[in-house]
C-alpha positions as CSV (number, residue, x, y, z in Angstrom):
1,X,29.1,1.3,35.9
2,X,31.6,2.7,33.3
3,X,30.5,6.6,32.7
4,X,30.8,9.4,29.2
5,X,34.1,10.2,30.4
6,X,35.4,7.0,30.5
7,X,34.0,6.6,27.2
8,X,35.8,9.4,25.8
9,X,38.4,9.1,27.2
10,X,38.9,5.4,26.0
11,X,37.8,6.7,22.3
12,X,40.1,9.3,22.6
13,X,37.5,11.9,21.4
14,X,35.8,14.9,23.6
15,X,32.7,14.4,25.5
16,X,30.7,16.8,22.9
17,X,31.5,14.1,20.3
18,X,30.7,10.9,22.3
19,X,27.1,12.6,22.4
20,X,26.9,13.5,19.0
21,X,27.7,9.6,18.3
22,X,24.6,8.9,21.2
23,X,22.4,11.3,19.3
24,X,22.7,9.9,15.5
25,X,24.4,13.6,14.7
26,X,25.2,12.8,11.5
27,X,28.3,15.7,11.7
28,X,30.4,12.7,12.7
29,X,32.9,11.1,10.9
30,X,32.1,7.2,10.1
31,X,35.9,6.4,11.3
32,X,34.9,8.4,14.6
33,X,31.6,6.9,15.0
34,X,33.1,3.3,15.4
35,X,35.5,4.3,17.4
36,X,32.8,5.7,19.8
37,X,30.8,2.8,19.5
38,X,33.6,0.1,20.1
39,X,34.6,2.6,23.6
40,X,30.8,1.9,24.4
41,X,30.5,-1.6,24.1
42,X,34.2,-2.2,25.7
43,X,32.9,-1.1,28.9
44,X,29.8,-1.8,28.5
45,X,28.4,1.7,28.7
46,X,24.5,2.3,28.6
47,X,23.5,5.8,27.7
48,X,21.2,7.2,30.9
49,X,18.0,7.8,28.7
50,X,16.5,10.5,31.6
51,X,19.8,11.9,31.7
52,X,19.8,12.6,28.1
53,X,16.6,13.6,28.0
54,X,17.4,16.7,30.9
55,X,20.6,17.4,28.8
56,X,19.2,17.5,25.2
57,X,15.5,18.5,25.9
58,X,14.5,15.5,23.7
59,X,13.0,12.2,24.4
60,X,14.2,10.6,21.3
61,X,10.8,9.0,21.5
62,X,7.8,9.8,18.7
63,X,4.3,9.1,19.3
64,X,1.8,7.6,16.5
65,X,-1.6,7.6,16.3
66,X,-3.7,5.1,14.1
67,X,-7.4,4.2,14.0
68,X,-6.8,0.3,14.5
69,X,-4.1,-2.0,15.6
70,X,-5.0,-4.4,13.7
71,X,-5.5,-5.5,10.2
72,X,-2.7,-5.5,7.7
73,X,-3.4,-1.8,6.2
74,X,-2.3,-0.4,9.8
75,X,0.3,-3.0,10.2
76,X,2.2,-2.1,7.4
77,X,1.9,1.7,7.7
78,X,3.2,1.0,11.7
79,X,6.0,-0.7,9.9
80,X,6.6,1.8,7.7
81,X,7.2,4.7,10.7
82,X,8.9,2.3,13.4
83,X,11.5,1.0,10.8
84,X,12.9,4.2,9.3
85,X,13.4,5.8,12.6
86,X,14.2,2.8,14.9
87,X,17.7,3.2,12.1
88,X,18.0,6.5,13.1
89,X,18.2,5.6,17.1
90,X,14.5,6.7,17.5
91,X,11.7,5.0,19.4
92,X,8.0,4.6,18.8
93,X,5.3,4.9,21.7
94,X,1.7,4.1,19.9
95,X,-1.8,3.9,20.5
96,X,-5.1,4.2,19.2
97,X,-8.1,6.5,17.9
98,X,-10.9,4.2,16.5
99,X,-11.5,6.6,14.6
100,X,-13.8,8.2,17.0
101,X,-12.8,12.1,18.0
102,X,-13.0,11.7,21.8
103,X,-10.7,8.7,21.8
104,X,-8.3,10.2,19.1
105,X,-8.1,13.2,21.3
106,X,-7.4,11.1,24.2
107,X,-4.8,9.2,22.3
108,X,-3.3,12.9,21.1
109,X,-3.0,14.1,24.7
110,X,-1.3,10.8,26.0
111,X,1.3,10.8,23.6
112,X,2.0,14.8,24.7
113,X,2.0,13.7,28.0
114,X,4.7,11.2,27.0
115,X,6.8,14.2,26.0
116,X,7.6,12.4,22.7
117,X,9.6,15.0,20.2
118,X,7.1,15.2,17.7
119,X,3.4,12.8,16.8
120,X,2.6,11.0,14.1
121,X,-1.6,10.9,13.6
122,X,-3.8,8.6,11.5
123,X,-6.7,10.5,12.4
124,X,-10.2,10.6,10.2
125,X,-12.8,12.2,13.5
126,X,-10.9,15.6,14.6
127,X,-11.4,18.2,12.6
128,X,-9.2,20.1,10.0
129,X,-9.5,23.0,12.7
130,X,-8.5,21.5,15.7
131,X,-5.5,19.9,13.7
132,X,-4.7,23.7,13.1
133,X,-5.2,24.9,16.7
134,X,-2.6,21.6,17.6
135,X,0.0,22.2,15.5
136,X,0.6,25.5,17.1
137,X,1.5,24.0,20.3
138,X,5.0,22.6,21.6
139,X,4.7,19.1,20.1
140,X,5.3,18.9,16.2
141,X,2.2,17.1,14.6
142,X,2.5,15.1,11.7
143,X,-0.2,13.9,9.1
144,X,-0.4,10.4,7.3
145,X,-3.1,9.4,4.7
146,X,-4.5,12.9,5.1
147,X,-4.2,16.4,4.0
148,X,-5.1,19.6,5.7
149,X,-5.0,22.9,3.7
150,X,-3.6,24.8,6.3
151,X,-0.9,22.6,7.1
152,X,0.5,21.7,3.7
153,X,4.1,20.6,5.1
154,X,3.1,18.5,7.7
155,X,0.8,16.0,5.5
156,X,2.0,13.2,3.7
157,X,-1.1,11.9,1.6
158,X,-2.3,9.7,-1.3
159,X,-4.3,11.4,-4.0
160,X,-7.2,9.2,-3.2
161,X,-9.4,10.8,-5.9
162,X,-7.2,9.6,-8.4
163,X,-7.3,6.1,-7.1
164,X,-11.4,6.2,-7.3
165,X,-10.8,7.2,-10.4
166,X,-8.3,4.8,-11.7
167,X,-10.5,1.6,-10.4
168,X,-13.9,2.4,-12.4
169,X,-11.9,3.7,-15.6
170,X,-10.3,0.2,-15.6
171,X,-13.3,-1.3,-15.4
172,X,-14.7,0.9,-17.9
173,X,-11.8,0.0,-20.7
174,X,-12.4,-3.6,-19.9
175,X,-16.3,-2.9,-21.1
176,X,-18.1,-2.6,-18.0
177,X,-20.7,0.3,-18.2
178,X,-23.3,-0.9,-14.9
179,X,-20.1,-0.5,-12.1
180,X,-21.6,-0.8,-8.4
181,X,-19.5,1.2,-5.9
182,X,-19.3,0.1,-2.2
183,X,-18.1,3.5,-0.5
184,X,-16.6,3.4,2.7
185,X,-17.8,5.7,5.1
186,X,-18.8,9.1,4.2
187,X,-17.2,11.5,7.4
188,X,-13.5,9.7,6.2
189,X,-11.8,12.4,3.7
190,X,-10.2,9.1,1.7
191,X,-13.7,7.5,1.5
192,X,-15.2,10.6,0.1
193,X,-12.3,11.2,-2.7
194,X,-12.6,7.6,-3.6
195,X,-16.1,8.2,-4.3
196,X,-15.6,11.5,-6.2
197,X,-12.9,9.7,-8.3
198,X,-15.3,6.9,-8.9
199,X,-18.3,9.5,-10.3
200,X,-15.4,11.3,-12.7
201,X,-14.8,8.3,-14.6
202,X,-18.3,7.8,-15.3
203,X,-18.6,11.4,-16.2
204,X,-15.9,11.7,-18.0
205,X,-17.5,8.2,-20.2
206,X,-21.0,9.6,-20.5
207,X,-22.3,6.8,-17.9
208,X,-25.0,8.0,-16.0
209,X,-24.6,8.2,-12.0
210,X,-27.3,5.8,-10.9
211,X,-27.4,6.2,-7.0
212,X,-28.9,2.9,-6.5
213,X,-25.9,1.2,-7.7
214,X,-24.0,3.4,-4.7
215,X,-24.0,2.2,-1.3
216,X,-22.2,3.1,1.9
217,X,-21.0,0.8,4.7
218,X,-18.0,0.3,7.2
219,X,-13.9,-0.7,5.6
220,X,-14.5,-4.2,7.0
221,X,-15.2,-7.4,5.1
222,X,-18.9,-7.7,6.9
223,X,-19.0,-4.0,5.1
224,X,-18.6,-5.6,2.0
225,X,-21.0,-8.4,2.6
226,X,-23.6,-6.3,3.2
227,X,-23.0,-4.0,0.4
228,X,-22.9,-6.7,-2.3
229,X,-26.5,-8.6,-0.7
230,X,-27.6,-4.8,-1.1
231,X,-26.7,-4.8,-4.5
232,X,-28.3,-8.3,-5.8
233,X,-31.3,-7.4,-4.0
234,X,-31.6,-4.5,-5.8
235,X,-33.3,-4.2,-9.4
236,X,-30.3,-2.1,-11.0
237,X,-28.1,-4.6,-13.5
238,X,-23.9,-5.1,-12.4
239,X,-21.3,-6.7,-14.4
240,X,-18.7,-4.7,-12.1
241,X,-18.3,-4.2,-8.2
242,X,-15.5,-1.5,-7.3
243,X,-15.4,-1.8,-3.4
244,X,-13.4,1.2,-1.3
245,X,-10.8,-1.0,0.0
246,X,-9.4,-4.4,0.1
247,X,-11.4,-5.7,3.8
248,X,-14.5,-5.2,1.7
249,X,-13.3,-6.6,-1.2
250,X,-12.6,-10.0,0.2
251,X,-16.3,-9.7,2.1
252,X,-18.1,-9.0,-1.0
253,X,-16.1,-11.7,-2.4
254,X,-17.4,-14.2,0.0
255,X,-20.8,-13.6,-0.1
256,X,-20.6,-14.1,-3.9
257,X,-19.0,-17.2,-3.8
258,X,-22.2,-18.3,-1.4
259,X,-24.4,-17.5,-4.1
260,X,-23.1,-19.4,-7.0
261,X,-21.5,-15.7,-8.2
262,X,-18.3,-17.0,-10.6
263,X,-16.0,-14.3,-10.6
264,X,-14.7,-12.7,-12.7
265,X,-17.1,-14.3,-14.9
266,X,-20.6,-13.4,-13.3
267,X,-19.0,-10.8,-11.6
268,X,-15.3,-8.3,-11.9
269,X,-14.5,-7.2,-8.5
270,X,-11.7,-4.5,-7.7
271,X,-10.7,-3.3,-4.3
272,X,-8.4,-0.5,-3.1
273,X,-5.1,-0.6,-0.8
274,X,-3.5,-3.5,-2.3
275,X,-2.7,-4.8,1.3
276,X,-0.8,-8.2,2.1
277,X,-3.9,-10.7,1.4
278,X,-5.1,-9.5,-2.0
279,X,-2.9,-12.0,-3.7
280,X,-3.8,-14.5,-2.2
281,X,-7.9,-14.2,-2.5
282,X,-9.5,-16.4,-5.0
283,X,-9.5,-15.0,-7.6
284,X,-6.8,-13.1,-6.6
285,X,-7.7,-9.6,-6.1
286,X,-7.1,-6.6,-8.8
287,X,-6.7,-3.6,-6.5
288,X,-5.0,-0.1,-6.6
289,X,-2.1,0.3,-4.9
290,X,-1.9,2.4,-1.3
291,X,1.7,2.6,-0.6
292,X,1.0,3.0,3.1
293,X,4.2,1.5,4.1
294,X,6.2,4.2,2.2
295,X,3.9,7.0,3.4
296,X,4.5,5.6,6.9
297,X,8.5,5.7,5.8
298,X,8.1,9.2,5.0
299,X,6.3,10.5,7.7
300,X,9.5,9.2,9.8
301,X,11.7,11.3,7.5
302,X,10.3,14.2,7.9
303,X,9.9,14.4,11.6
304,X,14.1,13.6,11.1
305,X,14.6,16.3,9.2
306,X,12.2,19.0,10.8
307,X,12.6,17.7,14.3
308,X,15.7,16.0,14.6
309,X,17.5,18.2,11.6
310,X,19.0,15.3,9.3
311,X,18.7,17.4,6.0
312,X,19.6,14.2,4.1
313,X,16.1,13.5,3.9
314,X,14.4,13.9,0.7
315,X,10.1,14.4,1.2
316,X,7.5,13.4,-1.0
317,X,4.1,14.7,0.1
318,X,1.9,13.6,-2.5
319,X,1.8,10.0,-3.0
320,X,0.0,8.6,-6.2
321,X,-1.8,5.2,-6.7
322,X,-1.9,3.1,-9.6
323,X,-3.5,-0.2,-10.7
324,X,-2.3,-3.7,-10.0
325,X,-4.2,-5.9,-12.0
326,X,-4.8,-9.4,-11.4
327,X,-7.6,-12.3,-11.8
328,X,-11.1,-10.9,-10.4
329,X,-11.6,-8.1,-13.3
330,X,-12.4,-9.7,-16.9
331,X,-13.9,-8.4,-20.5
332,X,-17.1,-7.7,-20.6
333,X,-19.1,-9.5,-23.1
C-alpha cells in the first residue's frame, strides 16, 4: 500500500504540501495541485481518513439536521448543503428532528458524538436559548431557515414576513378583498411571520382582519384539505385562498376540485416555497419563491469559511422571497 512519502516524493513536493492538496488548502498552486493528485492516483494512494483525523483534529465530516427526509422542500435544501461542500472534499452525516424538541436534541447530540467539524440544524422545537447555550460548546452550530437574535452570524434565513406579505398583496392588486389564510403551525417561527406578513397587507389596504377566514393546521397536503373544507363550511365569503406553503397548496387544491371548485375561476389559490411540483399542479401553482436550495448552498459556505477558513466565500444571511406567478390566481370580478 503506497504511503504520503511515496507520494511526495513521486510529486516532487514536501509532505506539508501533499496534505494541503488532501485538505482542499486552497494556498496551493493549481499546477501543484495536479501534480499531487496525478502522484495519488499513480500509486493508487488512499488518504487514511482516522489518520488524518488524529493529525488535523478534523473529521472533514458536517452534520445536518432537518425536520423530514422527505418531501421536496427538505430534498432540495439537503441538496443544497451536500453539493457545495462534497466540492470542497467535505462529507455530510444527516439525520432527523421531526420537529419535535426531544428528537431534535437527540439528533444534535448524535451528530456531536460523530465528531463532525461543525452542524448544520433545521430545527423549529428547541428554543432560541438552548441554541445560545449550544453554540458555546466545541462544535460550531449553524442555522438554516431560522434566525436567532443572539446569534446573528450563524443564521442564514428568509424574511418570511415579507413573503406573507407579498402573497395576499398580490392577491389584493388582482382585486381580491375576502383572502382566506391557511397558516401553518403556530410554535414554527416561519409559520408565524408568514401570518404576520399576511395581516400587514390587509392593514396596510384597510381590509379588516376577520379571524374566521384564518385557520391553522399542519404543512401537509391533508393540512390543506382540511383547512379549505373548514373554510366552505364556514359562513365568511372567499374569492382567494393564500395557503403557508406549497404541501397545502396542492391539498386544498384537491379538495376543491372534488367539489366542483374551478380554479382560478371560483377560486385563486397561492402557496409558498415554490418547491419542485408547483408547476406541475393543475392549474399550475402561483407561489412565492423559498430559495431553500441556495440557503442550503450558503450554510455550506459559511461553515467553509468559519470552520475550514476558505475566505473566498462570500455570505448572504438574509435571503428575500418574491412572487412567481402562474395559473391558479386570476382578476377578480
Amino acid at each position: 500500500m503506497a504511503t504520503i512519502y511515496e507520494v511526495s516524493e513521486l510529486a516532487k513536493v514536501s509532505l506539508a504540501t501533499v496534505s494541503r492538496v488532501m485538505n482542499g488548502n486552497t494556498r496551493v498552486s493549481e499546477k501543484t495541485r495536479d501534480r499531487v493528485l496525478c502522484a495519488m492516483k499513480e500509486l493508487d494512494y488512499r488518504p487514511n481518513s482516522i489518520a488524518q483525523s488524529l493529525a488535523s483534529n478534523r473529521s472533514n465530516c458536517i452534520g445536518l439536521l432537518v425536520s423530514e427526509i422527505h418531501g421536496p422542500f427538505f430534498g432540495q435544501m439537503m441538496s443544497g448543503v451536500e453539493t457545495e461542500l462534497r466540492a470542497a472534499g467535505k462529507h455530510v452525516i444527516i439525520t432527523t428532528g421531526h420537529s419535535e424538541e426531544d428528537k431534535e436534541k437527540d439528533g444534535i447530540e448524535f451528530l456531536i458524538s460523530r465528531n463532525c467539524d461543525a452542524i448544520i440544524l433545521h430545527v423549529e422545537a428547541v428554543s432560541d436559548e438552548y441554541l445560545v447555550e449550544l453554540s458555546k460548546g466545541k462544535t460550531p452550530i449553524y442555522l438554516i431557515s431560522r434566525h436567532v437574535g443572539e446569534l446573528p452570524d450563524n443564521c442564514i434565513s428568509l424574511d418570511n414576513e415579507l413573503g406573507g406579505f407579498i402573497a395576499t398583496q398580490s392577491l389584493i392588486e388582482k382585486g381580491h378583498r375576502n383572502i382566506a389564510y391557511l397558516a401553518g403551525p403556530q410554535y414554527k417561527a416561519d409559520a408565524i411571520a408568514r401570518l404576520q406578513g399576511h395581516k400587514r397587507a390587509l392593514s396596510e389596504n384597510n381590509i379588516a382582519i376577520n379571524e374566521k377566514l384564518i385557520f391553522e393546521a399542519e404543512f401537509k397536503e391533508q393540512g390543506g384539505i382540511e383547512g379549505l373544507r373548514y373554510f366552505l363550511q364556514g359562513k365568511a365569503a372567499f374569492s382567494a385562498l393564500v395557503c403557508a406553503n406549497d404541501e397545502m397548496a396542492s391539498g386544498a387544491m384537491t379538495y376543491a376540485r372534488e367539489h366542483n371548485l374551478h380554479m382560478p375561476k371560483d377560486l385563486s389559490v397561492i402557496g409558498f416555497d415554490n418547491v419542485v411540483f408547483a408547476p406541475h399542479l393543475y392549474p399550475k401553482l402561483t407561489t412565492v419563491d423559498n430559495p431553500v436550495n441556495k440557503m442550503g448552498s450558503m450554510a455550506a459556505k459559511l461553515v467553509l469559511k468559519d470552520v475550514y477558513q476558505q475566505e473566498q466565500h462570500d455570505i448572504q444571511q438574509l435571503f428575500e422571497p418574491s412572487l412567481i406567478m402562474r395559473d391558479s390566481v386570476a382578476e377578480f370580478s
